[in-house]
C-alpha positions in Angstrom: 0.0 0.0 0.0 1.3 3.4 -0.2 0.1 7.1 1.6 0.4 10.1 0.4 -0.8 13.7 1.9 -3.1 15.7 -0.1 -4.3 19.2 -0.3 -7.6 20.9 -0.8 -8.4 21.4 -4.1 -8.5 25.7 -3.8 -4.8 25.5 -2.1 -3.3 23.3 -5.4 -2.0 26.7 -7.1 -1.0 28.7 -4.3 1.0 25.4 -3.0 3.0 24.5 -6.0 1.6 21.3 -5.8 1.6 18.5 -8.6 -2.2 17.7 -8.7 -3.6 17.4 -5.1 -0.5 15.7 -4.0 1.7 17.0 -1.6 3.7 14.3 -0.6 4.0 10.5 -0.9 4.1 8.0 -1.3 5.2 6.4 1.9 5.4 2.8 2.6 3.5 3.3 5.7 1.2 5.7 7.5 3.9 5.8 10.3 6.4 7.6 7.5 3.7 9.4 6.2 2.8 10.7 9.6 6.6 11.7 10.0 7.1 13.4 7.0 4.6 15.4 8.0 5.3 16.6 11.5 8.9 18.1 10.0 7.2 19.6 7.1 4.0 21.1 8.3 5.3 24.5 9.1 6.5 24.7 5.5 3.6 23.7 3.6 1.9 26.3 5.9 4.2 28.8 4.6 3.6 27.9 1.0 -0.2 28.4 1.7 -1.3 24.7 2.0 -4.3 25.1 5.1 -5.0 21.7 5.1 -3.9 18.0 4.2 -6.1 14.6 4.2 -4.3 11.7 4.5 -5.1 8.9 2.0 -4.1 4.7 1.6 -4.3 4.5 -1.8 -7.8 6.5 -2.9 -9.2 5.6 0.6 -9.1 8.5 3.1 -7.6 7.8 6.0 -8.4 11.2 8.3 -8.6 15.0 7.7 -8.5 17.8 5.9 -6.0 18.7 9.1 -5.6 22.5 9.9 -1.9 23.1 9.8 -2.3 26.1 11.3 0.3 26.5 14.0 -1.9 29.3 15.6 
């Protein structure tokens, strides 16, 4: 299986993204979930509100608020 991060659909051109994705994949959601609590500041900074968390096409939780405030 593989995770990857995504972001709401209105953040996609602010973020820089390549579709929805922001990041993956990741072997695990464990990775995932690491990846993400070193680089959540920085997509925060780049304009990316929120990420959802997805196995695959299945959602695993969010959107997530990143942010810090």
């Amino acid at each position: 299986m593989a995770w990857y991060w995504r972001a709401k659909p209105e953040f996609e051109a602010i973020a820089g993204v390549d579709g929805l994705t922001v990041s993956g994949p990741f072997d695990t959601q464990a990775a995932a979930e690491h990846w993400l609590t070193g680089t959540f500041e920085a997509l925060a900074d780049r304009g990316v509100q929120a990420v959802s968390l997805y196995e695959e096409d299945r959602l695993v939780y969010g959107p997530m608020n990143l942010d810090a405030g």
